[in-house]
C-alpha positions, 0 to 999 in steps of 0.5 A, a space after each residue: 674372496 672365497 675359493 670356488 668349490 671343487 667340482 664333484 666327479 661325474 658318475 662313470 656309467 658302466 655300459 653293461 649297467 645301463 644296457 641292462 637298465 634299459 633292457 629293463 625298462 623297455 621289459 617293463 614297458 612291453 608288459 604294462 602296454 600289452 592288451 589286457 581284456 577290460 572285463 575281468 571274469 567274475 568267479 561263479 557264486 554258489 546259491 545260498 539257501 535263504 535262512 528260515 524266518 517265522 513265517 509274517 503274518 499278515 491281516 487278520 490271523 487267528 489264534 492257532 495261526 498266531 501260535 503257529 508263527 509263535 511257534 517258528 519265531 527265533 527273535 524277542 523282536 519277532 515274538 512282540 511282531 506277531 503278539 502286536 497282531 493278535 485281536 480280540 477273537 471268540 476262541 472255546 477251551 476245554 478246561 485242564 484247571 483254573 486258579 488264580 491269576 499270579 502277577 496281574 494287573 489292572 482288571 486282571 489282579 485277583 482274578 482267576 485264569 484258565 489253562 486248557 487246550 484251545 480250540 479243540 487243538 493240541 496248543 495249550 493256553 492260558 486266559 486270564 479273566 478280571 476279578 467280575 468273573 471269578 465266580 463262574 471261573 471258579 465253579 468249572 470243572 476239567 472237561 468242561 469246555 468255556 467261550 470266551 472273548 479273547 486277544 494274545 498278550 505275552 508268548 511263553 518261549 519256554 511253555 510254548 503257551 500263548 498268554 491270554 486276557 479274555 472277558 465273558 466267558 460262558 459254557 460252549 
């Protein structure tokens, strides 16, 4: 048979050690069961300004008030927002020059485009007409002011200049 182990000596307890673990322990205990109010106090918060946002338009705009949110735009998102609401509008330009449509498509390739003020404002546009117009597009002069069925398609950010397609032009 084996011999039984030894027995392991208790731990001597100083009694200044366990008077002061104690102590400690009923500190502990006195602090964590003290009152403490349930509803902390929030700190006061400042009132931020809300950042400025190209004013939305809504319904119906025409074409200045549709410049004019072109104009305060910041964001690509925001400028297709705001082209997506134009709808095709009666709108008069005097004349500044024509020439010929660059970089159209469809109707609009090879056909002549006018850039002047629009309605009788201080924006400058330009509107683009199909190849079926170039005559009469070609034969205006500075000054002269046209009507014409118009719709914004593109925002120029850099000219601030709306882009128009327009059809049936005809001295105002």
């Amino acid at each position: 048979p084996e011999p039984a182990p030894e027995p392991i000596p208790a731990q001597t307890i100083q009694p200044e050690a366990s008077v002061a673990a104690v102590a400690a322990v009923a500190t502990t205990a006195a602090v964590s069961t003290q009152a403490q109010d349930p509803t902390p106090t929030p700190a006061p918060v400042e009132a931020q300004p809300e950042p400025q946002q190209a004013p939305e338009p809504t319904g119906t705009m025409g074409h200045l008030a549709i410049i004019e949110a072109l104009s305060g735009a910041r964001l690509l998102s925001e400028f297709n927002e705001v082209v997506a609401r134009s709808t095709i509008q009666t709108s008069t330009i005097k004349v500044e020059k024509t020439e010929r449509s660059l970089m159209a498509t469809g109707e609009y390739k090879g056909g002549q485009t006018i850039t002047g003020t629009l309605d009788g404002g201080e924006h400058v546009v330009t509107i683009r007409f199909p190849v079926s117009e170039s005559e009469f597009i070609e034969g205006l002069k500075s000054g002269q002011v046209v009507q014409a069925e118009g719709k914004i398609y593109r925002w120029s950010g850099a000219l601030k200049q709306a882009n128009l397609d327009g059809t049936n032009a005809r001295l105002a």
